[in-house]
Each structure stands twice: as C-alpha cells, then as structure tokens.
N, C-alpha and C positions, 0 to 999 in steps of 0.2 A: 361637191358632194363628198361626204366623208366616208371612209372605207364603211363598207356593205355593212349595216349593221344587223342585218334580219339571220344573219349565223349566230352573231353573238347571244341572240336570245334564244334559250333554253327552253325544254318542257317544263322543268324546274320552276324556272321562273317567272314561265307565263301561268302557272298552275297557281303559283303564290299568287300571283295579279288578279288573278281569278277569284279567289277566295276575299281578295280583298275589297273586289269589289260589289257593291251593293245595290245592285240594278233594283229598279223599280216595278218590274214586271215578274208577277211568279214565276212561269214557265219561261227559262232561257235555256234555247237549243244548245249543248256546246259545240262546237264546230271545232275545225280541224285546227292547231296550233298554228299553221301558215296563215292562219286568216288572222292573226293576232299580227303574224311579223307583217303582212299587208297593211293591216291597219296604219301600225306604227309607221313603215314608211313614207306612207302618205303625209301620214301627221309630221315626221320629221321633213319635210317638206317644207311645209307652211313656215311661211315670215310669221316670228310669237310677237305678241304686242302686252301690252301692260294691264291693259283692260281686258276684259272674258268678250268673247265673240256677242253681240249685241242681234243682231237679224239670226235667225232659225234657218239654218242649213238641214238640206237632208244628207247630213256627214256619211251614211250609212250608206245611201244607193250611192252617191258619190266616189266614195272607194269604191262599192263593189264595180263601177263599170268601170276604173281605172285599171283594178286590179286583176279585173275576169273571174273572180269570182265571188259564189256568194258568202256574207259574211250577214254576221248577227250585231244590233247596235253592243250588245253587252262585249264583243270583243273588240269594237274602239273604246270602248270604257278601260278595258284590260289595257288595251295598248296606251293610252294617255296616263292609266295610273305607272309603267313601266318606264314611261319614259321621262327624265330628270326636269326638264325645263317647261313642260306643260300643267297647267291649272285649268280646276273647274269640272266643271261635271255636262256629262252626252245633254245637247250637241252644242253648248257653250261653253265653250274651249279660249283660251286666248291665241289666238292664230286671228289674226289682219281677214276683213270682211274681203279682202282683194285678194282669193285662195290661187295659190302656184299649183299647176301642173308639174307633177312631178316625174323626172324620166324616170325611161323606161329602165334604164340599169339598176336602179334600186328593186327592180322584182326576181333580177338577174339569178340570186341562191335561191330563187323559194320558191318550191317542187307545186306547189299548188295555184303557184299565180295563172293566170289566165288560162286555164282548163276547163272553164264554162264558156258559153253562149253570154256573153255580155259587150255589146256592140259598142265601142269607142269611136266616136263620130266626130266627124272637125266641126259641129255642129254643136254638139255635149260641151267641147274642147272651148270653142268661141262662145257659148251663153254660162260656161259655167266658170271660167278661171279666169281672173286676172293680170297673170303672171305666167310666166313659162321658165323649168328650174334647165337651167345648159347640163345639155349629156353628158 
C-alpha cells in the first residue's frame, strides 16, 4: 500500500472535485471532507481494469460499512474524479467485478473514519469482496 494518501488530500482540492462534478440528483447533502478521503481509499484499493465496471455495485453502502461512516454517492463521484487513474462515472468505475477489501491502515489519518454505527461483518467481508489488500 502506498504512503497514506488521505493527508495528502486537501479541502482545496476536494472542493475543486466537488465543483466538478456533476451528479445527477438536485439535492446532494455535502458531507464532511473525510468522507471523500474514505471514499478514495477504498477506491484506491481496487485492482483498475481497462474496461468500466460492467454489474451495478452498491459502491456507496459498500464504503460506508468499510469505512464507519456515512457517506453520500456524490462523494465517491469526488473521490474518483481526484483520483489519477480511475474512469467512468458512480457506480461504473473501472475497478475488477472481484472488489479488495481494503486495510484497515488506509483509514488510519482520517479523523472521521469509523465514528458511526456501521457493522463490518465476516459476513459483509465474505459476500462482498473478492480479494483481501495485506496490511
């Protein structure tokens, strides 16, 4: 895993991400900036593939039980447009139908991660991921 990248993203820059992207739905809650560096994390995770994601993920509750907390689909939109090597638009992404579990050390700087009620189960763990990323 590559040094922690959820410092290196800014208010700054997730505000620009923000702005640039163009969600589908009028009304998007903003949520707290750490739910953007969540996002990403996760995303940076995922093995990318060449093709855009093919079967409908629910990307959104996905992270939020990862992550512990809740998040809005418009800030995985943020976090994929921030991030260099991802394509495509919520919730077809090019990230491999075989999604990694990503450690736990990537939520390690981000003051927001798991501060909610969101239950991480070996259960969520075994029907949902493919892949397990080493701590």
């Amino acid at each position: 895993m590559p040094e922690s990248l959820s410092s290196k993203l800014t208010a700054t820059e997730i505000a620009e991400a923000k702005k640039r992207v163009k969600y589908q739905h009028a009304s998007v809650r903003d949520e707290h900036d750490d739910c953007v560096r969540i996002a990403y994390q996760w995303m940076d995770a995922q093995i990318l593939t060449k093709r855009m994601l093919g079967r409908s993920y629910p990307l959104k509750n996905i992270i939020e039980i990862w992550g512990g907390r809740h998040i809005e689909a418009f800030d995985v939109e943020a976090a994929a447009e921030l991030h260099p090597k991802l394509r495509g638009k919520y919730p077809h992404f090019n990230i491999s139908a075989r999604l990694t579990f990503p450690s736990g050390r990537r939520l390690a700087n981000i003051a927001e991660a798991r501060t909610q009620d969101y239950r991480l189960t070996t259960h969520h763990i075994v029907e949902t991921y493919g892949r397990i990323e080493q701590p």
